[in-house]
C-alpha positions, 0 to 999 in steps of 0.5 A: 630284314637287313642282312646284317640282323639276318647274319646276327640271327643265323649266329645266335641259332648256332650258340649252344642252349644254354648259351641262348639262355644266358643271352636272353636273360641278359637282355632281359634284365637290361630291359627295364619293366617300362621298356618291356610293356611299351614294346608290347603296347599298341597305344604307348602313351596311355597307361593303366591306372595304378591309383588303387582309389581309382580302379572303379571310376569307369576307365582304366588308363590314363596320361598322368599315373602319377598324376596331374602336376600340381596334385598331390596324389597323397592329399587326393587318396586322403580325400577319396577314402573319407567317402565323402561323396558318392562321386568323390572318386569320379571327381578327383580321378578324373581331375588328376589322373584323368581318363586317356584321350585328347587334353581338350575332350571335355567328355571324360572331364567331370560336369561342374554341378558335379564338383559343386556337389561333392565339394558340397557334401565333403566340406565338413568332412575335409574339415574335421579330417584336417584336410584341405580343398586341392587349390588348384581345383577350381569347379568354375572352370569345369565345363557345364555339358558335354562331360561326366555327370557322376559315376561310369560303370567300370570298363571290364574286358572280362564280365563276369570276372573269375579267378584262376589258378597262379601259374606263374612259376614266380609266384607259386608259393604265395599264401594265396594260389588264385588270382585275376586278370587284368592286373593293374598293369594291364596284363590280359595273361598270367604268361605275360604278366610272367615274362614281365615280373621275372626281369626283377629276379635278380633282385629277389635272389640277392634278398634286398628286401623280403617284401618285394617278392610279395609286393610283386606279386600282389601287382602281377597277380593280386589275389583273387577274393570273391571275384575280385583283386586284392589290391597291393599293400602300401606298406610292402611297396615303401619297404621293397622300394626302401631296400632296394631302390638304391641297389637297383640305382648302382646299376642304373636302374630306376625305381618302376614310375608303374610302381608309385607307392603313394597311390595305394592303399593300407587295406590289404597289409595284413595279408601282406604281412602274413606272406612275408612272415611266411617266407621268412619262418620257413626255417626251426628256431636253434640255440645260438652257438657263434661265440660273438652272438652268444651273450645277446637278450635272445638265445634262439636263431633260425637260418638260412639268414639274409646272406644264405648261410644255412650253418651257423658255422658257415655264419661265423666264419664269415663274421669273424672278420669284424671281430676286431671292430667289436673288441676295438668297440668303435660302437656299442651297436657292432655287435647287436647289429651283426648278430641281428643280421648273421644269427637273427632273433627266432620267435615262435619260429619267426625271425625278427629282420634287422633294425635300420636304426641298429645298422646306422648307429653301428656304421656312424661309430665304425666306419671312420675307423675302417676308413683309416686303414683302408677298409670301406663298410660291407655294401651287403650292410648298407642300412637302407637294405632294412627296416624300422618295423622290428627297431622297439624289439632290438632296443630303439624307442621312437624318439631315438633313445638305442639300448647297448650292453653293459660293459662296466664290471661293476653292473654286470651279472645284475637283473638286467644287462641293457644300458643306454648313454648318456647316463643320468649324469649326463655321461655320454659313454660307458667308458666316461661312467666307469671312470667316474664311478670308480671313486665308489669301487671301495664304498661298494666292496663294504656292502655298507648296504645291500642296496648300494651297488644296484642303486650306483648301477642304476644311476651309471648304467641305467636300465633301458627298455625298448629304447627307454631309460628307467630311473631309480626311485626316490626311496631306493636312493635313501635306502642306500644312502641310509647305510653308506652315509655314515661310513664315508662320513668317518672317511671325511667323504659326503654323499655326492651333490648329484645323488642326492635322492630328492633329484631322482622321482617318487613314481613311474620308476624302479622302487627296488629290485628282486632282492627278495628272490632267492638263489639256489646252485644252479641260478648262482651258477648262471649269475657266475657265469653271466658276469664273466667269471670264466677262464679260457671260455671255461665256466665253473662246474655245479658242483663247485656252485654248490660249495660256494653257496654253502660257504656264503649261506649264513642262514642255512637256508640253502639258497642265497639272498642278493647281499650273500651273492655280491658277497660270493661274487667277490669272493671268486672275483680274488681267487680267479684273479689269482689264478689268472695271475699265476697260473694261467700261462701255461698251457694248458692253465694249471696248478702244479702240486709245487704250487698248490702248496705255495698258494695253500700255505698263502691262504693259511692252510697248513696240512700235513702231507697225508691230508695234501695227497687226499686232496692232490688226488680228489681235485688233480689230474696228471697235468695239475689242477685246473681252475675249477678245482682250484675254486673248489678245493679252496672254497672246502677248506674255507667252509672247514675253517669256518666249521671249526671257528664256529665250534670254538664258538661254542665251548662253554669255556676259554680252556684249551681242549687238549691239543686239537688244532685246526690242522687235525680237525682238517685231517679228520673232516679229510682222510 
């Protein structure tokens, strides 16, 4: 040993313990998975097998793990596992990922009679399979003697092979707890195959993907089923390569050339699947509470996320920096995608990961805008860090097609609040429809029919699912053209060109919506509160629901139909209006009594002072009266008015009946 490797070595025992670790583990992740094994590895130039269709044809090592150039290991796993032959496997692995030893040992090569034999029996099959012969395999220029006539029993340093209990503390909290040895990289040990998978730690740490851990561990220890390893999942190879090939990249490291996804199998995704769900339900499902994830399809979440916020609070405060970018709407995706990544969809204590297609339409639309004042795209949110396995449940259909909310008034509150663009006009934004939608904004306020407003909405903003655009039926249109047609008529207006109903189809489409479901307070309130008709974050209470209904249930039924509900909607759209106009500035939004009686005498309502100072006293407080009460109190006197015409209505004659005025039958019905 040189002096100085000696002098290097007395230093290093004089660094304090914790010191010694952190050295180690530096030195550890500098070294890649391939620098590690060589150094261990008497014979460096051979390596094991990693095609799962080739762990039983006799050897277990080999020159080419990716395999032979000119061979596509894909087309050869294809070809393997129609089983063909009985030699099928022989064959092609020892043609493509041959047996290690000399390049002209014609003993490890397979027999020509061998070739002619399989390429015999698979023919047929190759066909109907739409697969083809590998062109470069050529059974005339395989030897006749000397060589492989079928299938070698399997090389096996352990006869007979038995499980053994995970060890590794890497691995320990799998689904599974047994597995065996050698694995497919050729660790006789679990505490070598240990000291191995530990230098890709880091990555499971910062959560580049949830498959690698399972995938990693399916390799250093593969399950163990009736004696045998339970080979890795294809699937959870591509999606831990997919997240974290490129972060691995930034530092310079490559993607393991040990871990070739294309060589294994589908077999065992199941089980695989099992055990990233498992790592990933660990948490209960709870209603969601950040305001800007509050409004979504889903209402449950469950942390820690994929960043580590344990709180919901702690989740925001980190999320409040896009809200700028949300409010600005650079894309309709933001928010969806950053829901979906800081408060994830829960289900059945599930959490649904994040969409990659969410992620790149959001990034498309925002980052030019970031760019332009300095700001790049979070590397935390690079796209390539998820999947497309849960895009359908965020609103991604397979042809591309992205569901968004709705954001144009006019369609909001409805049966559903997903849209997509372009329209069915062929507007490419919602911005674009609601300009172009405005020319019904008076033709809707009519309600010439109760259809009207839904059919516009489902044309402008039409209904998505999974990505996927539903379109209006034909009878639909002609029930809403049926009752507004002849009023724009008298208005010298015709029924636009591009919704005439023989343009829209007759099936496979939306005949109607619920009309005929019925709404009682509490799912009036939700609709309210749905369509954003709040103050201040401030919704209104049940029992000011209560009242509107009774105002606009002109059937006594005790519950609303849709055209009594539009008609309600309009009604607090006014008053709030109103109130927002008037007297929201100050702080906090009230009604002064000064006010209350300017605004009462606006709408028409004269009171004597007694009858004022009841109400002042049922709806105010000591700072005035908030919006609620400014609903609520102006709604019970419309429903009064509306008492008092209809008994008007129902005198026998035209005579006046002494001198009683509405402004006493208010006194009365009040004090």
């Amino acid at each position: 040993m040189s002096e100085a490797l000696l002098n290097c070595a007395a230093q290093f025992l004089r660094f304090p313990k914790a010191m010694k670790c952190f050295i180690l583990v530096v030195v550890g992740l500098l070294l890649s998975p391939q620098q590690a094994h060589s150094a261990r590895d008497d014979r460096p130039n051979c390596k094991p097998v990693t095609a799962s269709f080739c762990q039983d044809v006799g050897y277990t090592t080999t020159l080419n793990p990716t395999g032979v150039t000119g061979y596509s290991l894909q087309q050869i796993g294809q070809i393997v596992e129609t089983a063909c032959s009985p030699a099928v496997a022989t064959l092609m692995c020892r043609i493509v990922v041959p047996e290690c030893s000399s390049a002209d040992d014609s003993r490890v090569k397979p027999c020509r009679a061998l070739c002619d034999k399989v390429k015999t029996d698979c023919e047929s099959v190759i066909r109907a399979k739409r697969l083809s012969w590998p062109t470069r395999l050529r059974c005339e220029a395989l030897p006749e003697s000397n060589c492989v006539q079928g299938l070698q029993p399997r090389v096996s340093p352990t006869s007979p092979a038995t499980c053994q209990t995970i060890s590794s503390t890497f691995c320990s909290d799998l689904l599974y707890t047994e597995t065996i040895l050698p694995n497919l990289l050729g660790h006789t040990t679990q505490e070598e195959a240990n000291l191995e998978v530990h230098q890709f730690l880091p990555l499971v740490r910062v959560g580049c993907s949830p498959h690698l851990k399972p995938f990693l561990c399916s390799l250093y220890t593969p399950q163990c089923v009736a004696g045998k390893a339970r080979p890795p999942c294809r699937t959870d190879c591509e999606q831990a390569r997919s997240g974290c090939e490129s972060l691995m990249n930034k530092f310079n490291f490559v993607w393991p050339e040990n871990f070739i996804c294309n060589t294994m199998t589908t077999e065992s995704c199941e089980q695989g699947q099992d055990s990233v769900d498992a790592q990933t339900s660990l948490a209960t499902c709870q209603t969601i509470t950040v305001p800007l994830c509050n409004d979504l399809p889903y209402t449950d979440t469950a942390l820690p996320n994929v960043f580590g916020h344990k709180t919901q609070q702690e989740a925001d405060m980190e999320l409040q920096q896009f809200y700028p970018l949300v409010k600005v709407r650079c894309s309709p995706h933001l928010k969806p995608f950053l829901c979906s990544v800081y408060t994830p969809e829960c289900v059945a204590g599930k959490v649904r990961p994040p969409c990659r297609t969410l992620c790149e339409q959001a990034r498309s639309g925002c980052e030019s805008l970031m760019n332009r004042f300095g700001f790049t795209w979070p590397a935390k949110l690079g796209c390539e860090a998820f999947t497309m396995e849960s895009c359908e449940h965020y609103g991604v259909s397979s042809s591309g097609g992205i569901c968004e909310p709705i954001t144009i008034p006019m369609c909001q509150g409805l049966s559903y609040n997903q849209t997509i663009s372009p329209n069915l006009l062929g507007h490419t934004s919602q911005r674009e429809a609601v300009m172009k939608m405005s020319f019904f904004n008076s033709i809707v306020q009519t309600v010439c029919s109760v259809d009207i407003r839904l059919f516009l909405c489902r044309v402008y903003a039409p209904q998505c699912v999974a990505g996927e655009v539903q379109r209006p039926c034909r009878s639909f249109c002609e029930r809403a053209k049926r009752g507004c047609e002849s009023l724009m008529n008298s208005f010298g207006v015709s029924w636009p060109a591009d919704l005439q109903c023989n343009l829209f189809p007759e099936e496979v489409c939306i005949s109607e919506d619920s009309r005929s479901e019925m709404l009682n307070a509490e799912a009036v309130l939700t609709k309210l509160n749905a369509g954003g008709f709040t103050v201040r974050g401030k919704s209104l209470s049940l029992k000011t629901a209560r009242l509107l209904l009774t105002l606009m249930d002109s059937d006594n039924t005790g519950d609303l139909d849709v055209l009594e509900l539009f008609k309600l909607e309009h009604y607090v759209a006014i008053i709030r209006r109103e109130y927002v106009e008037s007297y929201e500035s100050r702080n906090p939004s009230s009604v002064t009594q000064t006010q209350m009686e300017k605004a009462l005498s606006v709408h028409d309502f004269s009171l004597d002072d007694g009858t004022f100072r009841t109400l002042w006293r049922e709806h105010g407080s000591r700072g005035g009266i908030d919006y609620d009460e400014y609903v609520a109190l102006l709604t019970r006197l419309q429903i009064l008015r509306g008492r008092f015409k209809a008994h008007l209505l129902s005198l026998p004659c035209d005579c006046q009946v002494a001198s009683f005025s509405f402004k006493q039958f208010l006194k009365s019905a009040i004090i």
